[in-house]
C-alpha positions as CSV (number, residue, x, y, z in Angstrom):
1,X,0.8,18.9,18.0
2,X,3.8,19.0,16.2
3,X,3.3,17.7,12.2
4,X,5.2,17.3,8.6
5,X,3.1,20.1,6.5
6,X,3.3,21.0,2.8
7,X,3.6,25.1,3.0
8,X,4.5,25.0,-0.6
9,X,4.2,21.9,-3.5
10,X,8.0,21.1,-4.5
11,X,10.6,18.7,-4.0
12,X,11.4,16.9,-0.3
13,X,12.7,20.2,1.3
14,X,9.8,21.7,0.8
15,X,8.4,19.4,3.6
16,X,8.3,21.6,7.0
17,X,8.0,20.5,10.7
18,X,5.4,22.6,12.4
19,X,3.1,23.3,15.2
20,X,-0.7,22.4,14.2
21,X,-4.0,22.7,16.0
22,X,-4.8,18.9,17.8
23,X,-7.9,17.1,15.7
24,X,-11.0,16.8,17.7
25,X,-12.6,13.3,17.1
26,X,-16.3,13.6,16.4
27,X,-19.1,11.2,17.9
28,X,-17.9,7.9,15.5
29,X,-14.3,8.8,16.0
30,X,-11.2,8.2,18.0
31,X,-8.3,10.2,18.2
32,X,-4.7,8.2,18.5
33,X,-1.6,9.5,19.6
34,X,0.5,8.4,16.8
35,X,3.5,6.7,17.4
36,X,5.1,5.2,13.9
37,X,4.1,6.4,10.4
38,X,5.4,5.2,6.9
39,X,6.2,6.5,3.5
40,X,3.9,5.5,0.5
41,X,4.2,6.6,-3.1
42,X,1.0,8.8,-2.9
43,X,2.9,11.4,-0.4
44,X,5.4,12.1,-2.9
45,X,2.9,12.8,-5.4
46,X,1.1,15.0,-2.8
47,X,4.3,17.0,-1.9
48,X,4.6,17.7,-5.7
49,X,0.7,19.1,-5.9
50,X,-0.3,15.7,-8.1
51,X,-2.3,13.4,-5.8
52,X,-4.4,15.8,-3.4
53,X,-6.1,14.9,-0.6
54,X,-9.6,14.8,-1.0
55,X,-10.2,16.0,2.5
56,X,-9.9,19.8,3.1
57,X,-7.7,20.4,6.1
58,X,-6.9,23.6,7.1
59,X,-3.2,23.0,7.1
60,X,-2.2,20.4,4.4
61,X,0.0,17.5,6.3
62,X,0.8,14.0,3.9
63,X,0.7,9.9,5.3
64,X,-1.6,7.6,4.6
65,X,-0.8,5.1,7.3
66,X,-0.2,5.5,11.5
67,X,0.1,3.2,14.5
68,X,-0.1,4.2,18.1
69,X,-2.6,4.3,21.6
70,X,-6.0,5.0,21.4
71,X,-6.0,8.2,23.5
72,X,-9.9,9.5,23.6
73,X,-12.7,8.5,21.6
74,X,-16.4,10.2,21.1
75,X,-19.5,9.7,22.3
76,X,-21.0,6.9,20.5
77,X,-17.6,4.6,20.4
78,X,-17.7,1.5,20.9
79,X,-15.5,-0.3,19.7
80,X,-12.1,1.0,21.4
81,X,-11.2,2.3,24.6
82,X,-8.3,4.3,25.1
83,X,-4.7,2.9,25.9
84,X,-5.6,0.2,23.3
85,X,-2.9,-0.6,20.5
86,X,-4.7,0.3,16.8
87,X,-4.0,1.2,13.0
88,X,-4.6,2.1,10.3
89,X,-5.5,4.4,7.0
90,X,-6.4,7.7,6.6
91,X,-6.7,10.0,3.1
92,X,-3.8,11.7,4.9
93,X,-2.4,13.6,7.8
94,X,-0.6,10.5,9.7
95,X,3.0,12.4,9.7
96,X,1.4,13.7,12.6
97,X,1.7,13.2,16.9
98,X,-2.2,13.0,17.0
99,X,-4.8,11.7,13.9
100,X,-8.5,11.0,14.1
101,X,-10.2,8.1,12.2
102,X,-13.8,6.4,12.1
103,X,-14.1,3.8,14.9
104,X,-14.6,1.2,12.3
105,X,-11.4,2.6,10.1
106,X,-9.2,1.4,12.8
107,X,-7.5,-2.0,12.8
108,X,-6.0,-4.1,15.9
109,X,-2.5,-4.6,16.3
110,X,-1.7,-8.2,16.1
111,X,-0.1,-9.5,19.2
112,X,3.0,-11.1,17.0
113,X,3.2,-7.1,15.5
114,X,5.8,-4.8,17.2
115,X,4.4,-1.8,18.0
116,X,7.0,0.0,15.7
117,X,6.3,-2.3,13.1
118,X,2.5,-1.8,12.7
119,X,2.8,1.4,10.7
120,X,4.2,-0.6,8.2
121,X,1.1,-3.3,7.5
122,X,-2.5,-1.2,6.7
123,X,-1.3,0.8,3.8
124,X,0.4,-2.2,1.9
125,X,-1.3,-5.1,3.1
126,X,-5.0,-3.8,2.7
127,X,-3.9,-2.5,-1.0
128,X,-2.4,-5.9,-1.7
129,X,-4.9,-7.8,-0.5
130,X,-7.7,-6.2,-1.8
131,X,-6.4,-5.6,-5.5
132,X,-5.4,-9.8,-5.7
133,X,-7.7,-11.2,-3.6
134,X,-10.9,-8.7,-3.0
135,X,-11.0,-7.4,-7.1
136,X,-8.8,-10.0,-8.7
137,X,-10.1,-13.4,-7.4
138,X,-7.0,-14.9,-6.5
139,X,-7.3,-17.9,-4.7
140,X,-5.5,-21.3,-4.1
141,X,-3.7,-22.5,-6.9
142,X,-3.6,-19.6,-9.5
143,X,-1.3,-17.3,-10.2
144,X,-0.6,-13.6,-9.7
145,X,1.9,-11.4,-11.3
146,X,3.3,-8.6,-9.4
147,X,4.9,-5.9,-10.4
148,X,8.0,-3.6,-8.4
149,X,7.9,-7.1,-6.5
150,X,10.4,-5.7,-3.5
151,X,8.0,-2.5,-3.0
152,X,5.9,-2.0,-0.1
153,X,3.1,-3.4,-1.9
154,X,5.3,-5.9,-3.5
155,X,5.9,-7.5,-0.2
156,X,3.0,-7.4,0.9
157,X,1.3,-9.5,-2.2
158,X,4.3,-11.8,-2.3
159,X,3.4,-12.5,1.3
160,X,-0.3,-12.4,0.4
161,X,-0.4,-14.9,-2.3
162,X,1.5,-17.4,-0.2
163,X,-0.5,-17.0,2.6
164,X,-4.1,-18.2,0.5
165,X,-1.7,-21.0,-1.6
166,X,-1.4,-19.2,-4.7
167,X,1.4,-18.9,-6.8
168,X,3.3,-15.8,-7.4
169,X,5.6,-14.1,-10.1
170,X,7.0,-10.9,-10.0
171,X,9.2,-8.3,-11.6
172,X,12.2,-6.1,-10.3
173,X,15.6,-4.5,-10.7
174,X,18.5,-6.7,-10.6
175,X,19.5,-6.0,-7.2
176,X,16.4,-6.9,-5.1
177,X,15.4,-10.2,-6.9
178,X,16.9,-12.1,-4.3
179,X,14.7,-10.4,-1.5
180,X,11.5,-11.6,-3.3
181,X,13.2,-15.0,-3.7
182,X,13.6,-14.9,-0.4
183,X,9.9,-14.0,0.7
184,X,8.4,-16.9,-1.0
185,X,8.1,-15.4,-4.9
186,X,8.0,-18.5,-7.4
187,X,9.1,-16.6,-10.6
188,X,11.3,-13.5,-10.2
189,X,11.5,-11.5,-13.3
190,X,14.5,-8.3,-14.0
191,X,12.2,-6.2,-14.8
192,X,11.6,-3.6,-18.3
193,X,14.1,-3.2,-20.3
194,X,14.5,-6.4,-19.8
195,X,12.3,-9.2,-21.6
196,X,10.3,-10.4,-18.6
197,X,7.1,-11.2,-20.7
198,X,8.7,-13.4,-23.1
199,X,10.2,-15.2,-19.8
200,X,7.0,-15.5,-17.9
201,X,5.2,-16.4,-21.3
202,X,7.8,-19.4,-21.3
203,X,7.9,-20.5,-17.9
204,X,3.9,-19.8,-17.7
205,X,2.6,-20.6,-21.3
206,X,-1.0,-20.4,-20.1
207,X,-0.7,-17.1,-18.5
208,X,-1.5,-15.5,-15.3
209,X,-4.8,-15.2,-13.5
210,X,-4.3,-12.1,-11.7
211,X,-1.9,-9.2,-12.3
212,X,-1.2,-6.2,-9.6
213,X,0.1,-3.5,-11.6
214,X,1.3,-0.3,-9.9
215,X,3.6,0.5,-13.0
216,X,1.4,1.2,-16.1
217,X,3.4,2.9,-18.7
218,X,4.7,0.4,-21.1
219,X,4.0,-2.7,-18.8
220,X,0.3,-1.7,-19.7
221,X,0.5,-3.6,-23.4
222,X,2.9,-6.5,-21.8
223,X,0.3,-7.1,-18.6
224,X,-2.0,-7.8,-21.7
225,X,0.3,-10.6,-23.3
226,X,0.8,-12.6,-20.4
227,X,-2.7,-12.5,-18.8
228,X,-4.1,-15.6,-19.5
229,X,-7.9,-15.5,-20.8
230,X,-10.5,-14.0,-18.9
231,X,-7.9,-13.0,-16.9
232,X,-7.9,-10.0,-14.3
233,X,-5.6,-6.9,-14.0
234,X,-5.7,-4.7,-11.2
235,X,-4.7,-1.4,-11.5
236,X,-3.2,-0.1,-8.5
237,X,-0.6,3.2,-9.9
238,X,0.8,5.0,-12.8
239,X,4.8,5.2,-11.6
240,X,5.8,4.3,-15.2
241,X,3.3,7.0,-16.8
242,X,0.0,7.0,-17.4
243,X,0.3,7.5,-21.6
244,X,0.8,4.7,-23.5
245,X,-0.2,2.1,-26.4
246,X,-1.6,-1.3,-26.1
247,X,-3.2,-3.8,-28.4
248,X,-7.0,-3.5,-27.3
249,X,-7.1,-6.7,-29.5
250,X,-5.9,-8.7,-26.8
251,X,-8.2,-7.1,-23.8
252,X,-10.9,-8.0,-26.7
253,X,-10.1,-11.7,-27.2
254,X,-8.7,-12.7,-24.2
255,X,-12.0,-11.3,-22.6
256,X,-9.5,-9.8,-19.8
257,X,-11.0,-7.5,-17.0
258,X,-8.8,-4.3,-16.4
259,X,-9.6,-2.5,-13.4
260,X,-8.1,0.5,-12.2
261,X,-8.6,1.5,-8.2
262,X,-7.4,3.7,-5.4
263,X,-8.1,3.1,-1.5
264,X,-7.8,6.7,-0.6
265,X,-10.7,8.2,-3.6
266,X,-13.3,5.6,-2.1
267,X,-16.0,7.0,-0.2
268,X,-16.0,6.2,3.7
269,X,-18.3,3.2,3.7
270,X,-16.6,1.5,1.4
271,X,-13.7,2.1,3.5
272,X,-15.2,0.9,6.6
273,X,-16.5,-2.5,5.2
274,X,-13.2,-3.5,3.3
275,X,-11.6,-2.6,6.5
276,X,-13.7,-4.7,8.8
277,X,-13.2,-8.0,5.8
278,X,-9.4,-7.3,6.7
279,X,-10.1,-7.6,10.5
280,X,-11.6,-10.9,9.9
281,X,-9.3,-12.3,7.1
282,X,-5.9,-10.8,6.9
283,X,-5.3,-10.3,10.9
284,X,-5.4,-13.5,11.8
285,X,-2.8,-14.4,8.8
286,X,-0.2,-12.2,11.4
287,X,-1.2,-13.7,14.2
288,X,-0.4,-16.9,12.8
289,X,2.8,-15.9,11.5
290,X,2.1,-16.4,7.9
291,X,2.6,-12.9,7.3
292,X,4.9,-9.8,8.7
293,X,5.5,-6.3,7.3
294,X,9.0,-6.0,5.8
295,X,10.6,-2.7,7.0
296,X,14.0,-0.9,4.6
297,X,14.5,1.9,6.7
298,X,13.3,4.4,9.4
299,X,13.7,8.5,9.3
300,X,12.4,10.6,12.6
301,X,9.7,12.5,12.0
302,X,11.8,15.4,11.4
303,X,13.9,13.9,8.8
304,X,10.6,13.5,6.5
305,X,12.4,15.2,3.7
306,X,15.3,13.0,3.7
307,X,13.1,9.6,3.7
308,X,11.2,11.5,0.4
309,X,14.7,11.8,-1.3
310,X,15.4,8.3,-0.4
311,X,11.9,6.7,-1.5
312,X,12.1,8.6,-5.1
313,X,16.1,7.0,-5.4
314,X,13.8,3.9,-5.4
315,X,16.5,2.0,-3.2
316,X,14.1,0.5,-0.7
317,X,13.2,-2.8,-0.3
318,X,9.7,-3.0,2.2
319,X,8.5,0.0,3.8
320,X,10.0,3.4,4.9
321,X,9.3,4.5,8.7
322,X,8.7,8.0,10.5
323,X,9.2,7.4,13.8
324,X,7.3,10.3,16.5
């Protein structure tokens, strides 16, 4: 099969189309012939040697997140038969023609989902969803703060909090706060340098309940100001830095729950089961039509490099597609 592989840890060109052995699915598995992938901040940080994947492959190939056809499955499937429509995440190897994943790993394609549109959803969606509603609490009513608002994630919480009747603030740059305006956020923030705590604080005196934080940096200390008390953040990534100074005060007397968490780190049965609560609550939300995957750009597979460049000029607003 042919697949994106990382010979060498660099910059985007050191990204290289190649001929790889095919996976073989094992007994639980299924093997999909992968039609769309998409670009999350994790591959960058792969490509550069930062983020490994914790599974040992023989040849190292990034992408967290794949849609296609169930093409075979092993012996004890049952679940999935092939020529079905599926999913999904995987620690990596998706920038690939062919990827295997647990039975129960894989997710159905809503009906109302394009089929090059699905690559979009499990990534952003599942991280979304289980860092505001899963770990934070969110629920009808309450709000969430989200930060880099017109990010993949972004969208996907915007969307998210909407969907479960919560209200939603986020941050941004200057020229995408209309596009979360547009998807339904109630408060849209410029984001650092800008003062966006002191506006939240005034348009939200009490606080927020739930905070989705893929920033850190010097957000950390202002995600402690606006929480409101016993509050919940959920921390998601580090793209500001991961050195910083707050005022533990705060996390002290506001009695605030900081949580830091990674999908990709967890071992497989935690995996399975949040996947199998997103089957029951989440897919439905698409079928409905509450909820779609917002989609910037797309890149062919061989033009991974390129998307890379593009992705770290942070000028997307939703997802970035490799299309097979």
């Amino acid at each position: 099969m042919k697949a994106i592989t990382i010979p060498q840890y660099g910059g985007p060109e050191v990204l290289t189309l190649a001929e790889v052995a095919d996976p073989v699915p094992g007994p639980d598995e299924i093997r999909v012939r992968v039609e769309h992938s998409a670009l999350n901040r994790a591959d960058t940080l792969q490509r550069r040697g930062a983020y490994p994947d914790p599974v040992a492959r023989e040849v190292e190939i990034p992408g967290l997140e794949y849609s296609g056809v169930v093409e075979s499955v092993g012996s004890r499937v049952t679940m999935w038969t092939p020529g079905t429509r599926v999913m999904g995440i995987e620690t990596g190897a998706c920038y690939a023609e062919l990827v295997v994943t647990h039975e129960r790993q894989a997710l159905p394609v809503p009906a109302t989902i394009a089929s090059d549109e699905a690559a979009a959803l499990p990534e952003v969606f599942l991280t979304a969803w289980d860092a505001l509603v899963v770990q934070g609490g969110l629920t009808s009513g309450r709000w969430a703060l989200v930060h880099a608002g017109a990010s993949g994630v972004g969208t996907a919480a915007i969307q998210i909090a909407k969907a479960i009747g919560a209200r939603v603030a986020v941050t941004c740059s200057a020229g995408k706060m209309q596009a979360c305006r547009d998807l339904g956020a109630d408060l849209v923030l410029e984001r650092s340098p800008a003062d966006w705590a002191s506006a939240l604080t005034a348009a939200i005196p009490q606080g927020v309940d739930v905070i989705l934080d893929v920033i850190g940096g010097i957000e950390s200390d202002r995600n402690l100001m606006v929480a409101k008390r016993q509050g919940r953040i959920i921390q998601v990534g580090l793209m500001g830095g991961g050195q910083t100074s707050v005022n533990l005060g705060l996390l002290l007397s506001k009695r605030i729950q900081w949580t830091g968490t990674t999908l990709r780190m967890r071992p497989l049965e935690q995996k399975l089961d949040v996947c199998q609560r997103f089957i029951a609550e989440m897919i439905p939300m698409f079928e409905s039509g509450a909820m779609k995957p917002i989609i910037d750009s797309r890149f062919a597979l061989a033009d991974a490099a390129a998307a890379h460049a593009y992705m770290e000029a942070d000028a997307n607003i939703g997802k970035i597609m490799l299309d097979m």
